[in-house]
N, C-alpha and C positions, 0 to 999 in steps of 0.2 A: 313482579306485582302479585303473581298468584301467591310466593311462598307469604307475604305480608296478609293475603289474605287467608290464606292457610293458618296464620301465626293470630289472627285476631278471632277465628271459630271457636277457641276454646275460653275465649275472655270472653265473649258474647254469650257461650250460655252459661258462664259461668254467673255473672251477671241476672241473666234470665230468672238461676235458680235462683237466686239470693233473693230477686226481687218477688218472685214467687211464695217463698217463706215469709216474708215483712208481709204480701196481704194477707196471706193467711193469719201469722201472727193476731194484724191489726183488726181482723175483723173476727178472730174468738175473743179478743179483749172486747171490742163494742157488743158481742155480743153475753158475754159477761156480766160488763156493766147493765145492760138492760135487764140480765137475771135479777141483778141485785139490788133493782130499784132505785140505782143511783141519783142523786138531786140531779134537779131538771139544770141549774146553774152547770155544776160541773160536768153533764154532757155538751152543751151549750158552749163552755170554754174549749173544751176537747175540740168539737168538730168545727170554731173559728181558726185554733192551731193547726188543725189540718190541712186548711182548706191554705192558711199560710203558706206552712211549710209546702201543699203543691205548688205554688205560686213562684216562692223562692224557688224550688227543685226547677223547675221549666228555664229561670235565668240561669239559671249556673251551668246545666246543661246546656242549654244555646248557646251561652258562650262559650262553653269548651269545644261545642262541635263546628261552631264557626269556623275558632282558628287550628281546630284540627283537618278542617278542609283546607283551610288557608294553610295548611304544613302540608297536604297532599300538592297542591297547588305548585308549591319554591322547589316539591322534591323532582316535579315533573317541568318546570323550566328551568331547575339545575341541571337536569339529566342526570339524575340522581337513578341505579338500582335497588335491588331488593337487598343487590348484595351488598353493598356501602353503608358500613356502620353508621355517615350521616344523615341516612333517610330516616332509623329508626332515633337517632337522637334530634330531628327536625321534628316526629312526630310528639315523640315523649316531651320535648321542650314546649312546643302548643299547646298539649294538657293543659302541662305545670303552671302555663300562662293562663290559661283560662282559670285553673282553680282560683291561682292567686290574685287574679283580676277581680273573681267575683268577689274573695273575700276584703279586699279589700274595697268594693264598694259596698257590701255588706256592712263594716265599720266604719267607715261615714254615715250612712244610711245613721243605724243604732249609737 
């Protein structure tokens, strides 16, 4: 268990960083936009899209973390190791399922 947590420090902040650059990013563009007097309309649509896309971000994640707990869960009543190829293919397969889950209620949704 430790090496799995050992093996997930370096996606977590890698992670961190990326999400670190998108705020920054997104808030020299808002701030940008308000240099340049932007129409009140087009800030207005900006920050509904926003405020979406956090909306959607929040389900996609949830469900990826769900059944990535729910893969922590089968790896630990299979009696599953760190060192058993299918612990980390039990986790990576939960992802894959959460991604594809969302997306696909994403497309019915739209």
């Amino acid at each position: 268990m430790v090496d799995i947590i050992a093996l997930f420090i370096p996606i977590v902040f890698a992670v961190c960083v990326v999400l670190a650059i998108r705020v920054v990013v997104e808030a020299r563009l808002r701030r940008r936009l308000a240099e340049t007097h932007a129409s009140e309309d087009l800030i207005r649509t900006l920050l509904l899209a926003d405020q979406e896309n956090r909306r959607q971000a929040s389900l996609k994640w949830g469900m990826v973390l769900v059944l990535t707990g729910m893969a922590f869960g089968i790896i630990d009543i299979a009696g599953l190791t760190h060192e058993d190829a299918a612990s980390y293919g039990v986790i990576f397969a939960a992802i894959g399922l959460g991604m594809i889950g969302y997306h696909l209620l994403q497309r019915d949704r739209g």
